[in-house]
BADO-40863 format. One line per field, with one value per residue (C-alpha): residue number from 0; x, y, z. Coordinates in nm, 3 decimals, padded with zeros to 5 digits. Example, Ala and Ser with C-alpha at 12.3 -4.5 7.8 and 13.67 -1.06 7.14 Angstrom:
BEGIN
seq [0 1] .
east [01.230 01.367] .
north [-00.450 -00.106] .
up [00.780 00.714] .
This chain:
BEGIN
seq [0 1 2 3 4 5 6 7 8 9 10 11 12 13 14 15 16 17 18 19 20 21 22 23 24 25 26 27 28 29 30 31 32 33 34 35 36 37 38 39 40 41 42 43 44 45 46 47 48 49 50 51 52 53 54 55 56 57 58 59 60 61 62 63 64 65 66 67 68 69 70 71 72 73 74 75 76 77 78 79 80 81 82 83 84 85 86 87 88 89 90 91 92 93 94 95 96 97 98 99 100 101 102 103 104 105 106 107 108 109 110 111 112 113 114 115 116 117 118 119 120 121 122 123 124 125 126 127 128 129 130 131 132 133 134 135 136 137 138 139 140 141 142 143 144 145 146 147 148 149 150 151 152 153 154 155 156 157 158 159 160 161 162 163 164 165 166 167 168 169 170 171 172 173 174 175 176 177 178 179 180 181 182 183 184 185 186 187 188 189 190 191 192 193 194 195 196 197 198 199 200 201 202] .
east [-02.068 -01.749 -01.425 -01.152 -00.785 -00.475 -00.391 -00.767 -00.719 -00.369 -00.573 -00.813 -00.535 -00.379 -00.739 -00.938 -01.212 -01.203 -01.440 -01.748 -02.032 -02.018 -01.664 -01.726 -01.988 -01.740 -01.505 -01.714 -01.611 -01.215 -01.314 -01.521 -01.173 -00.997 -01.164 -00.881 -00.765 -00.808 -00.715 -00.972 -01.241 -01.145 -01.190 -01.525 -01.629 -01.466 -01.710 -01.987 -01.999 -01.956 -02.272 -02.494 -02.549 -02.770 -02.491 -02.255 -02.309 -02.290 -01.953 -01.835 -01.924 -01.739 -01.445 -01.440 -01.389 -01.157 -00.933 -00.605 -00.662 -01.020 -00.856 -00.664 -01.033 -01.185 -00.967 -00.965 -01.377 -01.382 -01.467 -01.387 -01.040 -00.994 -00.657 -00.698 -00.467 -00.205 -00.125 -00.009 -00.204 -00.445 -00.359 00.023 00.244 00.326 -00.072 -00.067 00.296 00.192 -00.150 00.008 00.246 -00.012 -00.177 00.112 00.140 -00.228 -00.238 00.063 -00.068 00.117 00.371 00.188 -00.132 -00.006 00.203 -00.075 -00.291 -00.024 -00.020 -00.349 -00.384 -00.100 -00.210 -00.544 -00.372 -00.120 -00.468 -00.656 -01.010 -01.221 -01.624 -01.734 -02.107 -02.358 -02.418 -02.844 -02.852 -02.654 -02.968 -03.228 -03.375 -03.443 -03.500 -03.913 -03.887 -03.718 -03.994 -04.158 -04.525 -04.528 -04.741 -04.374 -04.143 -04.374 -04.290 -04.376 -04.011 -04.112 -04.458 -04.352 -04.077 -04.325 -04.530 -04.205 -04.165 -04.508 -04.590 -04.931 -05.066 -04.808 -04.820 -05.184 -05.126 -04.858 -05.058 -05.324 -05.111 -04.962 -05.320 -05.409 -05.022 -05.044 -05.441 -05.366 -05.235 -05.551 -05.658 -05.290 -05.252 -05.626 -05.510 -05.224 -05.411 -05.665 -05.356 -05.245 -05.616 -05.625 -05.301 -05.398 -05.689 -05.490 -05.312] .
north [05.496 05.405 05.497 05.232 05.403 05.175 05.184 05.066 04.771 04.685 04.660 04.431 04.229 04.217 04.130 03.999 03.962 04.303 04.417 04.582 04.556 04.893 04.788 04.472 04.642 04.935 04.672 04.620 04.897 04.819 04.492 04.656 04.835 04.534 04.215 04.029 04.113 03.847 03.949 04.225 03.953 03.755 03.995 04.075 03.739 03.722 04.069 03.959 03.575 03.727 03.909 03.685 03.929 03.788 03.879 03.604 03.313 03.523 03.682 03.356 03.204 03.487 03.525 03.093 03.192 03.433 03.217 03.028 02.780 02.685 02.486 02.812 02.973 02.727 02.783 03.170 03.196 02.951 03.162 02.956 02.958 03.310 03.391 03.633 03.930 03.765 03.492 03.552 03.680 03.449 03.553 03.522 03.349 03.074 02.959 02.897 02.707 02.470 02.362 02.326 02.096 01.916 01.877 01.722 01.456 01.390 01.346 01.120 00.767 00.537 00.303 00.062 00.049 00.012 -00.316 -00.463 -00.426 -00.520 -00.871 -00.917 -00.975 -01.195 -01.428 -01.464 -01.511 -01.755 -01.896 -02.206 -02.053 -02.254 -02.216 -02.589 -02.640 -02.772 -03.168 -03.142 -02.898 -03.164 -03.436 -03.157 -03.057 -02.684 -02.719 -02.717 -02.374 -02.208 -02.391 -02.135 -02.168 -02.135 -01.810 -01.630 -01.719 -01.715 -01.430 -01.307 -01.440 -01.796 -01.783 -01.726 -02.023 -02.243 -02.138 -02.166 -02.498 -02.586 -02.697 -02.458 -02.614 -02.472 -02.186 -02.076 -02.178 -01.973 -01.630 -01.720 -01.667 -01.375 -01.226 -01.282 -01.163 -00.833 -00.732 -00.456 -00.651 -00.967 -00.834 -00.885 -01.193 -01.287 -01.258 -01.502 -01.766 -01.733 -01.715 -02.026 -02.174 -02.153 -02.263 -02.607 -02.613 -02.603 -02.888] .
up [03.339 03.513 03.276 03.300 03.271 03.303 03.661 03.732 03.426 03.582 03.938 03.797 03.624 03.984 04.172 03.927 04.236 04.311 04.015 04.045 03.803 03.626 03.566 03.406 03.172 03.117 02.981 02.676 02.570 02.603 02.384 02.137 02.016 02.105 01.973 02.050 02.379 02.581 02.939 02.948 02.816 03.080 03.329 03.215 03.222 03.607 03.686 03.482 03.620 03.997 03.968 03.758 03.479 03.201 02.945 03.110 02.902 02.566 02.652 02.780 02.403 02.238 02.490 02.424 02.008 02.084 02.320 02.316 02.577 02.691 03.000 03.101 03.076 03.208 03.564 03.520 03.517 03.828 04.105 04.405 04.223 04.231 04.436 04.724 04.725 04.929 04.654 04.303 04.083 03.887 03.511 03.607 03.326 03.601 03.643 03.236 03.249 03.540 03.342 03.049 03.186 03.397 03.052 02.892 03.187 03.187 02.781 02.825 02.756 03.068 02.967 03.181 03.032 02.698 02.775 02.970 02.691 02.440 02.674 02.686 02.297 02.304 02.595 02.346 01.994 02.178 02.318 02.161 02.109 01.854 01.857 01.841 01.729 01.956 01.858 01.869 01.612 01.381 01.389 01.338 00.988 00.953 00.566 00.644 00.799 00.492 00.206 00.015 -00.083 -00.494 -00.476 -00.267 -00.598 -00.846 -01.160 -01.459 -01.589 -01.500 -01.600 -01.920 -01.934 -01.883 -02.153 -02.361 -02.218 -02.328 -01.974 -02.022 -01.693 -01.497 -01.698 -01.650 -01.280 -01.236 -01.393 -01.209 -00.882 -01.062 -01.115 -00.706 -00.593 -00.835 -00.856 -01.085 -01.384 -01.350 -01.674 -01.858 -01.689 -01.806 -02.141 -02.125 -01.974 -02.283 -02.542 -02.328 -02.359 -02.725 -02.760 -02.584 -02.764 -03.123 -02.975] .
């Protein structure tokens, strides 16, 4: 197993795409005492992603936990973005200053857009805008659609008003829809309509 000593870490800080695959894995061992160093996670996610290791997407999860900017990460892991030797070095301060900026301008709502918007409601409150009904729907009765059959509203409650009522016709009417709406209780409803019966016939 490959040992990493500082002026081999401070090379891979300097050319992150110069990492070899023992190196990457060797880094494990660097985080392991170091949970929270987060240059030498990123490095082993630069190693680890170059060489389509298996262990890439759970380091990336954990380095992801463990970082302060997922945007700066996001750029670092990018390989394509990876600076050759010539250029600056990719985990330079200056790389995390410019996106951090470029944030700041990009999460900056535009003055524009705001007063366009801000017109756009007032050109409709200043607006007359009035729904006006259609005229053939004033002639038209819709009160046949909504008529309930006397079985839909037909209860217990009022079953029992009109026997209160003495209007036992409607009252033995009405449990007799109550005994076909609620088959389980015919035989309580079969006794009202007898106490109803004998009630009429005391009359």
């Amino acid at each position: 197993m490959v040992e990493i000593n500082k002026e081999i870490f401070n090379g891979l800080v300097q050319n992150p795409n110069k990492i070899t695959l023992d190196q990457s894995i060797a880094l494990k061992k660097i985080i392991k005492k170091y949970p929270f160093f987060q240059v030498a996670r990123v490095i082993e996610l630069i190693g680890l992603k170059k060489f389509n290791n298996i262990r890439y997407e759970n380091a990336l999860r954990k380095t992801s936990i463990y970082s302060t900017s997922r945007v700066n990460l996001f750029e670092i892991i990018e390989l394509d973005k990876i600076k050759t030797n010539n250029s600056p070095t990719i985990l330079s301060l200056e790389t995390t200053k410019n996106s951090f900026i470029n944030w700041l301008k990009v999460s900056k709502p535009s003055q524009n857009s705001e007063n366009s918007q801000d017109s756009l409601i007032d050109n409709f409150l200043k607006s007359d805008h009035k729904i006006v009904p259609k005229k053939e729907y004033d002639s038209m009765d819709f009160s046949s659609d909504f008529q309930l059959s006397k079985s839909e509203y037909m209860t217990e409650t009022l079953a029992k008003i009109y026997f209160e009522q003495k209007k036992f016709k409607e009252a033995i009417r009405a449990y007799e829809i109550l005994g076909l709406k609620y088959p389980e209780k015919i035989s309580l409803f079969a006794d009202q309509i007898k106490t109803i019966k004998n009630n009429l016939k005391n009359i």
